[in-house]
C-alpha positions as CSV (number, residue, x, y, z in Angstrom):
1,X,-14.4,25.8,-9.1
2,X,-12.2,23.6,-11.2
3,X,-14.0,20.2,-11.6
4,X,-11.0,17.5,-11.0
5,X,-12.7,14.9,-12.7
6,X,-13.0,16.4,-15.9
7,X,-9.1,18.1,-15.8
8,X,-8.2,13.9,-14.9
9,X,-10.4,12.7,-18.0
10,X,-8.5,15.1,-20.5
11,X,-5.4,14.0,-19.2
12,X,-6.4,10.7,-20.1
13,X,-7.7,11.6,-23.3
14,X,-3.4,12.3,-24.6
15,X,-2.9,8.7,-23.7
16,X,-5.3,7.4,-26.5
17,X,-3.9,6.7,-29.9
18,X,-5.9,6.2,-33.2
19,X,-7.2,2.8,-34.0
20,X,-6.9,1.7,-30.5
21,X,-9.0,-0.8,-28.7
22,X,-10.5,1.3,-25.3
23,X,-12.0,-0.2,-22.4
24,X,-14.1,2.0,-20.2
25,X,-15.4,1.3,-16.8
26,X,-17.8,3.5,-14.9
27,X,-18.5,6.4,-13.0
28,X,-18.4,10.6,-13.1
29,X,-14.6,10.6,-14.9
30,X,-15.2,8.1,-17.1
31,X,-18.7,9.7,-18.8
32,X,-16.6,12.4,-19.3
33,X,-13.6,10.6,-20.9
34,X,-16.1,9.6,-23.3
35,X,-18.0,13.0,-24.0
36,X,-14.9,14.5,-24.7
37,X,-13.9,11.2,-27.4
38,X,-17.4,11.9,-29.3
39,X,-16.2,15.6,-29.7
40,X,-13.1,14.6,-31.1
41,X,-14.6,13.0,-34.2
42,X,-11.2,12.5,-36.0
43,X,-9.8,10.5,-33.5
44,X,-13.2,8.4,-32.2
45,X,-13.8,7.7,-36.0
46,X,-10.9,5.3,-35.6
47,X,-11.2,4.0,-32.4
48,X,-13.0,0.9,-31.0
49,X,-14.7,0.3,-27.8
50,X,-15.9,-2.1,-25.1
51,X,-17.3,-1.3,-21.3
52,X,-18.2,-3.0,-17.8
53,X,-21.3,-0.6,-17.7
54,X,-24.6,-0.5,-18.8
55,X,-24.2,2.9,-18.2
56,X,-21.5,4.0,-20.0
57,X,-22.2,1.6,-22.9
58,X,-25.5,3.7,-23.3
59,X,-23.3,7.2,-23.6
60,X,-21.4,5.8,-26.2
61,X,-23.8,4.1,-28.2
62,X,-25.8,7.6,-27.7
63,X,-22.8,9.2,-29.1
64,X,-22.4,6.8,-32.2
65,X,-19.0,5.5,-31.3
66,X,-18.1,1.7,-32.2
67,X,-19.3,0.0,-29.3
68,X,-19.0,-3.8,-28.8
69,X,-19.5,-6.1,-26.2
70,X,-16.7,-7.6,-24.0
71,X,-17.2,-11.1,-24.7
72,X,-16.5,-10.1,-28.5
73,X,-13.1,-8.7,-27.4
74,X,-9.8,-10.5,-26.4
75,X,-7.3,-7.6,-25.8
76,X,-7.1,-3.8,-25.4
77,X,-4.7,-1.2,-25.8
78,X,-5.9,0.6,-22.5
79,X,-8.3,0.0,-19.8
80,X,-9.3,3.5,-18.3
81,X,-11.4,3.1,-15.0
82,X,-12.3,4.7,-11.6
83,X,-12.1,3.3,-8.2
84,X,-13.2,4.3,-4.2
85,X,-9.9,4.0,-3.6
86,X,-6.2,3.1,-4.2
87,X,-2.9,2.9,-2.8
88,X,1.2,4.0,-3.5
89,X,1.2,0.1,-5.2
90,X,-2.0,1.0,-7.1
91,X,-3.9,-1.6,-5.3
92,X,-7.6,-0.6,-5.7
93,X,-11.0,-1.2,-4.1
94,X,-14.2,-1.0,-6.2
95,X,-17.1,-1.4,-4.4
96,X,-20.0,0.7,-5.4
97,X,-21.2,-0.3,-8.8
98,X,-21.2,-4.5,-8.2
99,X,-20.0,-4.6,-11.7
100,X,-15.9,-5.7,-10.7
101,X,-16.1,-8.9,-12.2
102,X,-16.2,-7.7,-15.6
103,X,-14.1,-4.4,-14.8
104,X,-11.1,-7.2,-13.8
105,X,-12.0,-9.5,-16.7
106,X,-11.2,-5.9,-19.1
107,X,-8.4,-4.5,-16.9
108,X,-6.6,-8.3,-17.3
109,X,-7.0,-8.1,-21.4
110,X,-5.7,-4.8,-21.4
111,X,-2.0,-4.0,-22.0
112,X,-2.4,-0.7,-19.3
113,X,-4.8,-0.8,-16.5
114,X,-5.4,2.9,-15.7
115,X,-7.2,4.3,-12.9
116,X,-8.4,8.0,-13.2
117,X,-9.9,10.4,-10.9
118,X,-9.8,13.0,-8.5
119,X,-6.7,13.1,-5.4
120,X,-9.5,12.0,-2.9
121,X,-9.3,8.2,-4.0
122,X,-5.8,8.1,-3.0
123,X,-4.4,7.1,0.1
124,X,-1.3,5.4,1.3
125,X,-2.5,2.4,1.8
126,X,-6.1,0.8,1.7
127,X,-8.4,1.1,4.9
128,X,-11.5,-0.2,5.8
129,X,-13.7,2.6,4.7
130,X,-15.0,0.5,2.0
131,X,-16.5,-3.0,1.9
132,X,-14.9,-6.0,-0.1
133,X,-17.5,-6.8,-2.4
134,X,-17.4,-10.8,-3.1
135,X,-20.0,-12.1,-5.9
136,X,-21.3,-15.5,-5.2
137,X,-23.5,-18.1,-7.1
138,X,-26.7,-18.4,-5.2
139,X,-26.0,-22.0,-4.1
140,X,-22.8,-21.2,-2.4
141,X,-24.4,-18.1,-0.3
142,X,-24.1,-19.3,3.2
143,X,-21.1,-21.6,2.9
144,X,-19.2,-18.5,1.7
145,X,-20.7,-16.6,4.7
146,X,-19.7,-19.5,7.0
147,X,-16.7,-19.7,5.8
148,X,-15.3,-16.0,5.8
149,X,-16.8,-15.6,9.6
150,X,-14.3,-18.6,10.8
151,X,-11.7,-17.4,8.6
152,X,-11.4,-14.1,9.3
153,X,-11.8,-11.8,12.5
154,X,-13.7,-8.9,13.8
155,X,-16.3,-8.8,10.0
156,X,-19.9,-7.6,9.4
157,X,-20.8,-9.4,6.1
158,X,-24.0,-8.0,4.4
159,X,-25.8,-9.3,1.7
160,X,-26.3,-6.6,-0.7
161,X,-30.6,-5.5,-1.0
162,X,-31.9,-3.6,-3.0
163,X,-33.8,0.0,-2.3
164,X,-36.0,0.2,-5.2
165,X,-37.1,-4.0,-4.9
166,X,-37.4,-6.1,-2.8
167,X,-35.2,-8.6,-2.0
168,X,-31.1,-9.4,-2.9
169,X,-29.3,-7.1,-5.4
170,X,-28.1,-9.6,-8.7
171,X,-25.6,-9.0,-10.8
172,X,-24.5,-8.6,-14.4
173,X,-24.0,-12.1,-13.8
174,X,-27.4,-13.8,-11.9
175,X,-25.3,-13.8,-8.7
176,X,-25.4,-12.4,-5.0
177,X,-23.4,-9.5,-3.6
178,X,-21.7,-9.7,-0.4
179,X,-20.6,-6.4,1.6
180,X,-17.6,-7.6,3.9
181,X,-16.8,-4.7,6.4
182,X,-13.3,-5.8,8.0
183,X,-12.4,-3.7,11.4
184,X,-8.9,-4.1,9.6
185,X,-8.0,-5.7,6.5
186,X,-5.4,-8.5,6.5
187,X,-2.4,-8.8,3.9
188,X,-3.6,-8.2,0.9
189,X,-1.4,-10.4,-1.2
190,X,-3.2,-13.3,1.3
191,X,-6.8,-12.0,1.2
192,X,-6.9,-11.7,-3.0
193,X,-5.4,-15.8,-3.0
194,X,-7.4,-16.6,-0.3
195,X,-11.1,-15.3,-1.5
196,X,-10.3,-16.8,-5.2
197,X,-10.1,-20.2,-3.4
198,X,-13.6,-20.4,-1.8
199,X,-15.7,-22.0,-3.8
200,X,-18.4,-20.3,-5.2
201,X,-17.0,-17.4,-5.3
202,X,-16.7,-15.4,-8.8
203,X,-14.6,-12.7,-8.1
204,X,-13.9,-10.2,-5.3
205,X,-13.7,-6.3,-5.7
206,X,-10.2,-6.1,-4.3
207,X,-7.5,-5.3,-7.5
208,X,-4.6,-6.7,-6.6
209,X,-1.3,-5.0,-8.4
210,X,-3.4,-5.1,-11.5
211,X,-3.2,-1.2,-12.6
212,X,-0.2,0.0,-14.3
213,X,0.0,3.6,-13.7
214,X,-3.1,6.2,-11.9
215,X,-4.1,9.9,-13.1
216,X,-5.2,12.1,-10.5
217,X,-6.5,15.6,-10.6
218,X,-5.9,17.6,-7.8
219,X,-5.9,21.6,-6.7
220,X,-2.1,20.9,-7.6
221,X,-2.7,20.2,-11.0
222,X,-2.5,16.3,-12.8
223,X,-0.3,13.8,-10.8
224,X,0.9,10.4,-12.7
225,X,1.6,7.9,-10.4
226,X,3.5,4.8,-10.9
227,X,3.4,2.0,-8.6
228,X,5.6,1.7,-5.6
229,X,5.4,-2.4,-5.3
230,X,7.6,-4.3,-2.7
């Protein structure tokens, strides 16, 4: 069986250049992005990198590649990262890791935003199959709660626990993690503005018209996609 998610990570790997500045995000596609850079020695020799993850700054530590972190950066060639999901305008919804606020801090310095992965991340437009993920100081918890139940319709907000602790999942950052299930999910030029304003909120896991083109690996082969914005 072909594994998609390695076929989308070589495709990637033609995009880089030598002596490039690489952002990496997270995720299956991405750890093999960068096993495939550490055996390409000639090419990772003159490369330099930064990531959102713990994770995947590990692999490429582990592999001896120049690593730094992202508040020693200020611009990258290309941003490479995954997603749950994203639409014909490359609109994209990352939810799992909790990490988005740094993956949108990276994908705004870089000069390409790319999302990879396999064909089942792609739909027409986004759904509600995965939560918004908003992170919020601590002090601003239940104003932001307050405030998105009178704002917004028919939601299930959950704070974000954890299963191997007790008590509220942190992040990078020293801040809470809110799941926002929406029965449907209103414009999303209005709900990116509209989340921003709250205060206390950092950042939101909705990426609005940030990524510049997507690679996805299907049974058809590779498939770039451009976006289709209105």
């Amino acid at each position: 069986m072909t594994d998609h998610k390695l076929e989308a990570a070589k495709a990637a790997l033609k995009l880089i250049k030598p002596n490039q500045t690489i952002g990496l995000g997270a995720g299956t596609t991405i750890a093999h992005l960068v096993n495939l850079l550490a055996a390409d020695s000639e090419l990772s020799g003159t490369l330099s990198f930064t990531s959102s993850s713990f994770k995947t700054t590990v692999l490429l530590a582990g592999h001896g590649l120049n690593v730094k972190s992202p508040g020693l950066v200020n611009s990258l060639d290309i941003y490479f990262d995954g997603c749950d999901q994203f639409d014909i305008q490359l609109n994209a919804l990352k939810c799992g890791g909790g990490i988005h606020t740094t993956e949108k801090i990276l994908a705004s310095m870089a000069r390409e935003f790319i999302i990879i992965g396999d064909n089942s991340k792609f739909v027409p437009e986004l759904d509600t199959t995965y939560p918004l993920v908003i992170e919020v100081i601590p002090a601003a918890l239940q104003v932001v709660i307050k405030r998105f139940t009178n704002d917004f319709a028919d939601i299930n907000i959950n704070l974000r626990t954890g299963t191997q602790k007790d008590g509220a999942v942190m992040s990078d950052n020293g801040n809470m993690l809110l799941d926002v299930h929406f029965k449907q999910l209103p414009a999303l030029s209005q709900l990116n503005t509209h989340i921003k304003m709250l205060p206390g909120v950092v950042e939101h896991s909705l990426f609005y018209q940030m990524a510049s083109k997507a690679i996805i690996a299907g049974e058809e082969g590779i498939n770039i996609v451009e976006p289709v914005r209105r």
